[in-house]
Phi, psi and omega in degrees: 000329185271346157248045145267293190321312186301321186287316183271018178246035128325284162358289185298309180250052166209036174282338179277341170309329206275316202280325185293295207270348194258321160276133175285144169263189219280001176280349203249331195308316184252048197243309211227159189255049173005305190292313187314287175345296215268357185248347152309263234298309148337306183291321174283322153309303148330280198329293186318283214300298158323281210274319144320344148305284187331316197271347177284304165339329198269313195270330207261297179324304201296328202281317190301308182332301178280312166331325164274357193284285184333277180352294213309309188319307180332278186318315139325316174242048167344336186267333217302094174279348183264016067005316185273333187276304174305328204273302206308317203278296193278086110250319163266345170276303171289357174286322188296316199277014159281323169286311185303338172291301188298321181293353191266345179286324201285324180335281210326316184290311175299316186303308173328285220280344159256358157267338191292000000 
């Protein structure tokens, strides 16, 4: 999940590359329509940004699921250690993937804040 992430947050971390290439310099202004550009360029970031939540969201859900599944069994077979091994290891999966909600809040904001 953390190099899907790493790949769709290319966007983001080639904005300034993006804003560069996407405003025309003045030999250019009247070739390319400088607003359509930044708002193609706006939109595909929204984009970016919406379906990555969703997948970090998507995944935090899917985790939580099995992490109460694991509990209820757990609470049933107390001696089980590979039961206890298995609720720790998805149990540390939803902790990473609770922190990728943050780190997907610092992107988003850094990105805002250099199109803005």
């Amino acid at each position: 999940m953390q190099e899907l992430l790493r790949v769709m947050r290319t966007i983001d971390d080639r904005i300034v590359h993006e804003l560069n290439t996407t405003i025309p310099t003045a030999s250019f202004v009247g070739k390319v329509d400088p607003g359509q550009t930044c708002k193609e360029l706006y939109d595909s970031l929204m984009d970016a940004h919406t379906n990555r939540e969703r997948i970090i969201k998507n995944c935090i859900s899917q985790t939580s699921a099995v992490v109460k599944t694991l509990k209820e069994e757990r609470e049933k077979a107390q001696e089980d250690a590979a039961l206890l091994k298995q609720l720790r290891k998805e149990q540390t999966k939803l902790k990473l993937m609770q922190s990728e909600l943050n780190v997907e809040e610092v992107v988003n904001d850094r990105s805002w804040k250099v199109l803005s």
